[in-house]
C-alpha positions as CSV (number, residue, x, y, z in Angstrom):
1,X,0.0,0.0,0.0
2,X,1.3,3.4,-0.7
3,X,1.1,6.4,1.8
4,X,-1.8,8.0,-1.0
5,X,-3.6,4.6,-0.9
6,X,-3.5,4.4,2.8
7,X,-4.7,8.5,3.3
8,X,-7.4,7.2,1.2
9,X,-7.7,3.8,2.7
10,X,-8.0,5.5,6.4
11,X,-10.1,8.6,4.8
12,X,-13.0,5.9,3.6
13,X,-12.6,4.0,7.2
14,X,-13.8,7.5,8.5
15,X,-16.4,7.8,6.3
16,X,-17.4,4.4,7.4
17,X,-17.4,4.8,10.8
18,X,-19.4,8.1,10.5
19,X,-21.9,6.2,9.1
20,X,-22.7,3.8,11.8
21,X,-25.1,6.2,13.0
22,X,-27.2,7.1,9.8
23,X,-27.3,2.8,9.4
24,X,-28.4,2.8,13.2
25,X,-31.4,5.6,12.3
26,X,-32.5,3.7,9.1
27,X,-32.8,0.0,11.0
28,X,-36.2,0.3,12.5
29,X,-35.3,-2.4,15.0
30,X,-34.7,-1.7,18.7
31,X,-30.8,-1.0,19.9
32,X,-30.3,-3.9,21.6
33,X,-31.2,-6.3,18.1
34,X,-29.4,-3.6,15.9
35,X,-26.1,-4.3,18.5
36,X,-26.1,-8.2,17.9
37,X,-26.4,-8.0,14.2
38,X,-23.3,-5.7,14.0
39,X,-21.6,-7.7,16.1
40,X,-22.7,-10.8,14.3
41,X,-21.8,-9.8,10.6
42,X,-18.5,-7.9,12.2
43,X,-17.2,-11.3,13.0
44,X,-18.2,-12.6,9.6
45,X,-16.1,-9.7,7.9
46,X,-13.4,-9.9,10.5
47,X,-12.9,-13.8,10.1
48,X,-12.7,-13.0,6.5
49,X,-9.9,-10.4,7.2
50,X,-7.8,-12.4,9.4
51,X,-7.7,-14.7,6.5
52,X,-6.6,-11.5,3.8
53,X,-4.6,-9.3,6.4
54,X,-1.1,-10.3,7.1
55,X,-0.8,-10.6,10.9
56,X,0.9,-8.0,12.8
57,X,1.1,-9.6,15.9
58,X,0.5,-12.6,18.3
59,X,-2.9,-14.7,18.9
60,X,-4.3,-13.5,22.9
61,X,-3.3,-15.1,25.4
62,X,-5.9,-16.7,28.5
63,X,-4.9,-13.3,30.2
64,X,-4.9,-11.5,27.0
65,X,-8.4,-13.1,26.3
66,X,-10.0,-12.4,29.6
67,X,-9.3,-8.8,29.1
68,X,-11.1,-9.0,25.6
69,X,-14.3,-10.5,26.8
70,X,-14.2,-6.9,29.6
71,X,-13.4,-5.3,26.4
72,X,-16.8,-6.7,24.8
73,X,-18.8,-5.6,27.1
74,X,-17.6,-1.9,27.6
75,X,-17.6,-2.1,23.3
76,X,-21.3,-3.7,23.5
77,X,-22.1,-1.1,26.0
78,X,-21.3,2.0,23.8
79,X,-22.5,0.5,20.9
80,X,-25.9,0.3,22.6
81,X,-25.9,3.5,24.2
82,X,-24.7,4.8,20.7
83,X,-27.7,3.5,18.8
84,X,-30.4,4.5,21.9
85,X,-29.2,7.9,21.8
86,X,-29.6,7.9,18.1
87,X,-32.9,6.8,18.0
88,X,-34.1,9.4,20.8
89,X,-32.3,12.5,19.5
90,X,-31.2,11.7,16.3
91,X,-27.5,11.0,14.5
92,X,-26.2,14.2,14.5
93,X,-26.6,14.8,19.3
94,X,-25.7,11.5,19.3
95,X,-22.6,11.5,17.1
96,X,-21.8,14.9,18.8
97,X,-22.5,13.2,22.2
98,X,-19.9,10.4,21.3
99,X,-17.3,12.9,20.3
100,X,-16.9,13.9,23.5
101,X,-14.3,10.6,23.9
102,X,-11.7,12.6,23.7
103,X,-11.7,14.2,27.3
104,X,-12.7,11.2,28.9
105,X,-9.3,9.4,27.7
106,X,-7.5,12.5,28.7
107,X,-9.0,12.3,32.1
108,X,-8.5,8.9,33.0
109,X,-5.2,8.1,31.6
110,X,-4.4,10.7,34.4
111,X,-5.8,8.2,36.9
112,X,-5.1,5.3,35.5
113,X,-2.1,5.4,34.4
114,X,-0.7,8.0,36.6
115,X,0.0,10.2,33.3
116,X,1.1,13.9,34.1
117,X,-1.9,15.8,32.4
118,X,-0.5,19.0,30.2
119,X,-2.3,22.4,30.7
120,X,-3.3,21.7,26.7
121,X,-4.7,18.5,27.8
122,X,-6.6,20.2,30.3
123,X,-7.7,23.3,28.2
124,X,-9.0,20.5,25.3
125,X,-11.4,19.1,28.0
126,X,-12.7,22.4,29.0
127,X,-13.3,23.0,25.0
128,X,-15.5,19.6,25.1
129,X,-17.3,20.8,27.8
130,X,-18.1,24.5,26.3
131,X,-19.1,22.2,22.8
132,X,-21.6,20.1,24.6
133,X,-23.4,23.2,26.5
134,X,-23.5,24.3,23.3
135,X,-25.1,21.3,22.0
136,X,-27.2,20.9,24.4
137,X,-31.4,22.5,23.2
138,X,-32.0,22.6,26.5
139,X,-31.3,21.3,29.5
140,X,-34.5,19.1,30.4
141,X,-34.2,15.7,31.4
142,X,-37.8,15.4,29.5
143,X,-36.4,16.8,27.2
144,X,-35.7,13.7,24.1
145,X,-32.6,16.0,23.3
146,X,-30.9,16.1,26.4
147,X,-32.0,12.1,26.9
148,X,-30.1,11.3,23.8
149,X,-27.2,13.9,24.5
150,X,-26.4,12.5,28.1
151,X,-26.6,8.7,26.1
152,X,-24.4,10.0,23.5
153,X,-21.9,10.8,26.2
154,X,-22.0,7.6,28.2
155,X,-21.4,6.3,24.7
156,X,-18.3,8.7,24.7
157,X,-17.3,7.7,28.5
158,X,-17.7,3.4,27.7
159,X,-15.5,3.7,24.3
160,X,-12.8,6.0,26.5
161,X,-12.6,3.3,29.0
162,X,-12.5,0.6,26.0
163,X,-9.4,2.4,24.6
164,X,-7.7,2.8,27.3
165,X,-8.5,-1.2,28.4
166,X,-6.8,-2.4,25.2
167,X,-3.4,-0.4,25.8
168,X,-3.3,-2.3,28.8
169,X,-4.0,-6.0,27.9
170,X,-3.4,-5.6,23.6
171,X,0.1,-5.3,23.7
172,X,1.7,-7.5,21.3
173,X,-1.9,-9.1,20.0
174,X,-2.7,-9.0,16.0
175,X,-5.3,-6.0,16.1
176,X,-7.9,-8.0,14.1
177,X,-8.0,-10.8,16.2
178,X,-8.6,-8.4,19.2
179,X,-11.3,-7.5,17.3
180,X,-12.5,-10.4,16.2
181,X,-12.6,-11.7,19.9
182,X,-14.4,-9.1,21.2
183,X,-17.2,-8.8,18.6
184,X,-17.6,-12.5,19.1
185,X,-17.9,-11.8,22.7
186,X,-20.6,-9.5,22.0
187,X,-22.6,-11.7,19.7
188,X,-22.8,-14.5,21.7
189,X,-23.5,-12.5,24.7
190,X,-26.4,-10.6,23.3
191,X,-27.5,-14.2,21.4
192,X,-30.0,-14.8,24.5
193,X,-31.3,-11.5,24.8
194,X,-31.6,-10.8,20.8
195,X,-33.1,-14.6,19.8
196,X,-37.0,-13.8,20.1
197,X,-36.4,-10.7,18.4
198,X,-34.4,-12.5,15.0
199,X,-37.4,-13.8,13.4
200,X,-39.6,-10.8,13.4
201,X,-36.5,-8.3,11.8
202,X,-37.6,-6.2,8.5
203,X,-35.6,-7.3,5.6
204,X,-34.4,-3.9,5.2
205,X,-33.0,-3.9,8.7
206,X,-31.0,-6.9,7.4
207,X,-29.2,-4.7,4.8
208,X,-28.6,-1.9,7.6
209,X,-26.9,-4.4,9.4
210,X,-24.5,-6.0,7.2
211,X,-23.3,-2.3,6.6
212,X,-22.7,-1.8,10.1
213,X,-20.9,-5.4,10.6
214,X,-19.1,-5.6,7.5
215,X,-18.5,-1.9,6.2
216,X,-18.7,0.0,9.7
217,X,-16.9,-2.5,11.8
218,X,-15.0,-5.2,9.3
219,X,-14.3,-2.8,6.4
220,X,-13.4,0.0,8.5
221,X,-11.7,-1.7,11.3
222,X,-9.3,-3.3,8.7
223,X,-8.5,-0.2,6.7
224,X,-7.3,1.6,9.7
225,X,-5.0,-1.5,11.0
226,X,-3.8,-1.6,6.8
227,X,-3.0,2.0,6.9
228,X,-0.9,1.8,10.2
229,X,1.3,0.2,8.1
230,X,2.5,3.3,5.9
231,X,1.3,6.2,8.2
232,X,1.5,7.3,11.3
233,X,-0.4,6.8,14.0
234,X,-0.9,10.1,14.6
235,X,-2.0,10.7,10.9
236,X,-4.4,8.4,11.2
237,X,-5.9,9.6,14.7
238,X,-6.2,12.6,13.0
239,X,-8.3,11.6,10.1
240,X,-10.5,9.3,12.4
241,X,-11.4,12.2,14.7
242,X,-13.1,13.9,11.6
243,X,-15.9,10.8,11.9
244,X,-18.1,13.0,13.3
245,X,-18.3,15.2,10.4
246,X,-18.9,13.0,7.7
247,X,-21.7,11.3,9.7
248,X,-23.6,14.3,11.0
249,X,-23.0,15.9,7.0
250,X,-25.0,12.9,5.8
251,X,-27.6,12.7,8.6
252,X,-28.0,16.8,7.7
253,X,-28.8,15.6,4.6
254,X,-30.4,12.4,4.4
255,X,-33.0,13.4,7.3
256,X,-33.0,17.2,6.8
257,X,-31.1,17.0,10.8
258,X,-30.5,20.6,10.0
259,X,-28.5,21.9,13.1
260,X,-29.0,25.4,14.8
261,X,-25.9,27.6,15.4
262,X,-25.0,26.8,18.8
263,X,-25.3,23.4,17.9
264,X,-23.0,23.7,15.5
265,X,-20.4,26.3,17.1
266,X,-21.0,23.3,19.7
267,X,-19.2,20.8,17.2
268,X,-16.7,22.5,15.8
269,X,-15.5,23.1,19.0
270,X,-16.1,19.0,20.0
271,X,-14.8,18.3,16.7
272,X,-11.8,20.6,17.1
273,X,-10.7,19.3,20.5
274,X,-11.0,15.6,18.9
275,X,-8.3,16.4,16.1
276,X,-5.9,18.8,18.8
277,X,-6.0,15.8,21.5
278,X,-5.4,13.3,18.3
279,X,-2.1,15.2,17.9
280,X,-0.7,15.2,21.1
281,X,-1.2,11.6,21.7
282,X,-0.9,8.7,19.3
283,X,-4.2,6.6,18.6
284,X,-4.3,3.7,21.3
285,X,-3.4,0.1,19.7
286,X,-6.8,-2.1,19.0
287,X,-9.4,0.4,19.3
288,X,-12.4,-0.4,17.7
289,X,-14.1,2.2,16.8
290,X,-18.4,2.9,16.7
């Protein structure tokens, strides 16, 4: 792969990503169903990928492994947070909602790892904060907006704490099969809860949820381990904190999710913090993204 096939590789992961929330608005079914069938075609894609990808690592080990299955369910959990928020405010609060990773990481890597916090650091949290006031319609907990704002950033606060789980116990580890093991985790996991529910999916949900397995998880997932390979990580960080604004563009469009101006002075200054924090720390090994 060449460095312009890999900005373009990592660019359409983005895109990909982005979507996850548009595909989570179209599927009709509820966010616990839409969960296990993008965890169950992810695995599908990702067994396929294993088989394509060169490996860049070792399989888990029994410690390794254990850490995975945690992994699942703080991935499973923001997925599902993810998709409820989308369905009670809509792509573009949710997406926003998410965004708001950044300053979680930034905040626990200080406690968990003991990791001297930079005035920057601090500044960029304080900028995520300011975005999601902004955001915010009101601040009503009838409100369906501020429901799916506050989901949206338990989304955020679940895929922090996934990150920062897999720079502990990833080290070493082929990033697909991480992968691989923890959507499998989450499949069979959610496999009681989703079983009643399988029969009585809309064939169009089916459709929505191959994109979100194969192209949003497997597709996507695989792109950004191929492009670590030519670029760096930072590079890639970078690009990948940009998500947000390829899926909130299409949601503005495909849904007419037409934002008002402190919503959107809101994310730019979300969005902004994302790619500043992507800078001054290299993307975390393994992360799976929404």
């Amino acid at each position: 792969m060449t460095r312009r096939n890999a900005l373009l590789a990592v660019h359409f992961g983005a895109l990909m990503f982005g979507l996850s929330g548009v595909f989570g608005k179209l599927a009709v079914s509820d966010p616990l169903t839409i969960t296990f069938g993008r965890a169950l075609f992810a695995v599908l894609a990702l067994l396929l990928a294993a088989q394509l990808l060169p490996r860049s690592g070792a399989r888990p080990s029994v410690r390794q492994r254990a850490g995975l299955v945690l992994g699942a369910l703080l991935l499973g959990g923001h997925w599902l947070t993810f998709f409820v928020a989308v369905k009670v405010a809509g792509v573009g609060i949710a997406t926003l909602g998410f965004a708001s990773f950044p300053a979680f990481t930034l905040m626990l890597e200080g406690l968990l790892f003991r990791e001297r916090t930079r005035p920057i650091e601090f500044a960029m949290v304080a900028m995520v904060c300011l975005g999601l006031l902004l955001v915010t319609p009101e601040f009503d907990l009838g409100s369906e907006a501020t429901i799916g704002l506050l989901y949206g950033v338990l989304s955020g606060l679940l895929f922090a704490l996934l990150s920062l789980l897999n720079r502990a116990v990833t080290v070493g580890v082929d990033p697909v099969q991480a992968a691989l093991w923890q959507n499998a985790a989450i499949m069979l996991g959610l496999l009681p809860f989703a079983w009643s529910a399988i029969p009585a999916i809309p064939a169009a949900d089916w459709l929505w949820l191959v994109m979100l397995g194969v192209l949003c998880t497997g597709l996507a997932h695989s792109l950004f381990v191929a492009s670590l390979r030519v670029l760096k990580a930072r590079t890639t960080s970078v690009i990948f904190a940009l998500e947000p604004v390829y899926g909130i563009a299409i949601a503005w469009w495909l849904f007419n999710e037409q934002p008002t101006l402190s919503m959107l002075v809101g994310g730019v200054l979300i969005i902004l913090a994302s790619v500043i924090t992507s800078r001054l720390k290299a993307a975390s090994p393994a992360v799976v993204k929404p």
